[in-house]
N, C-alpha and C positions, 0 to 999 in steps of 0.2 A: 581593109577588113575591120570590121566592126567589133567590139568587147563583148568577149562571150556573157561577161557577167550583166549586160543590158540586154538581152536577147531570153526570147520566150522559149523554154522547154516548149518541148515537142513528146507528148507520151502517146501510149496507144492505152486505150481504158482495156481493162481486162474483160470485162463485158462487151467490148465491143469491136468490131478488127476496125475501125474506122480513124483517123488520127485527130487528137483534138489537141490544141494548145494551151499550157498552162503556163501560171504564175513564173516570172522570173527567179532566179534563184535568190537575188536579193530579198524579192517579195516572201518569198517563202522562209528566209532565215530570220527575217526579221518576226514576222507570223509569228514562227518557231520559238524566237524570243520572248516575243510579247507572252506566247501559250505555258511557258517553262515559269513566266514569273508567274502567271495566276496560280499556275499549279502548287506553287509554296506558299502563295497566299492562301488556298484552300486548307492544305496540309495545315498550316499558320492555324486558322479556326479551328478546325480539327482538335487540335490541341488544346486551344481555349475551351472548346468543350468539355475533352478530358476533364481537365483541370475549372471546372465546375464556373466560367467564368461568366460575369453577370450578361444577362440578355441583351442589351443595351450595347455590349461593346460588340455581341456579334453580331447584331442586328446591322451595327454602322459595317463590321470590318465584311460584312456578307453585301451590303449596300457597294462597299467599295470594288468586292469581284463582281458585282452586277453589272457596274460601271465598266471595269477593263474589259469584260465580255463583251460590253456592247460596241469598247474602242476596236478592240479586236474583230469583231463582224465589219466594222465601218470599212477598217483597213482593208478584211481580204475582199469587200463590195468594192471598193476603189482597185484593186489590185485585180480583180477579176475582170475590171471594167475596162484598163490600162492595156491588160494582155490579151483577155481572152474575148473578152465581145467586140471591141478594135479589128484583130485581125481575125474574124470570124467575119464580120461586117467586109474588110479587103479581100476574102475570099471567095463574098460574095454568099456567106453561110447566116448573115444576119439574121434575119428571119426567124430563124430556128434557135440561136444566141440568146436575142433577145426575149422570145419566147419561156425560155432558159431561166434567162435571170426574173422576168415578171414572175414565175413559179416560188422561183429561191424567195426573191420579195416577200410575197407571199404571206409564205413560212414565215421568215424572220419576222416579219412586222408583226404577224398574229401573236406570236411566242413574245413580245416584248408588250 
């Protein structure tokens, strides 16, 4: 028997009765992680705002969320890739997967 903790959730999308595979839970804590510290690093600026603080340093400290956003997309495109278009592909569902992900592409690359 294999570790649950290296095994893909299995959700059913609310929109849809069809079942689709997601992220491992590891993939997803760690995500989680990664999202919790931007998130006080935004708070972080926030405050330097407040606090009337020169352009310069939010310019850099808004350059640096720039950056973990982008780490963060990299990870869940790796993490998506690992779980979900893999065994989407084993299932014989590729086609459609990958379809999927050129879309997601897409999006992120235009927005960046």
């Amino acid at each position: 028997m294999s570790d649950v903790k290296s095994q893909s959730l299995i959700v059913t999308m609310p929109d849809r009765s069809d079942v689709k595979v997601y992220l491992t839970p590891e993939q997803t804590r760690a995500l989680d992680a990664r999202l919790a510290r931007i998130e006080g690093h935004v708070r972080a600026i926030r405050r330097m705002l407040a606090e009337e603080q020169d352009c310069d340093s939010l310019l850099i400290q808004m350059a640096a969320v720039k950056a973990a956003i982008n780490q963060a997309i990299i990870k869940l495109l790796e993490g998506h890739i690992d779980s979900c278009v893999i065994e989407c592909v084993a299932n014989e569902e590729g086609k459609q997967s990958l379809r999927n992900l050129k879309r997601a592409l897409s999006i992120v690359l235009k927005n960046t």
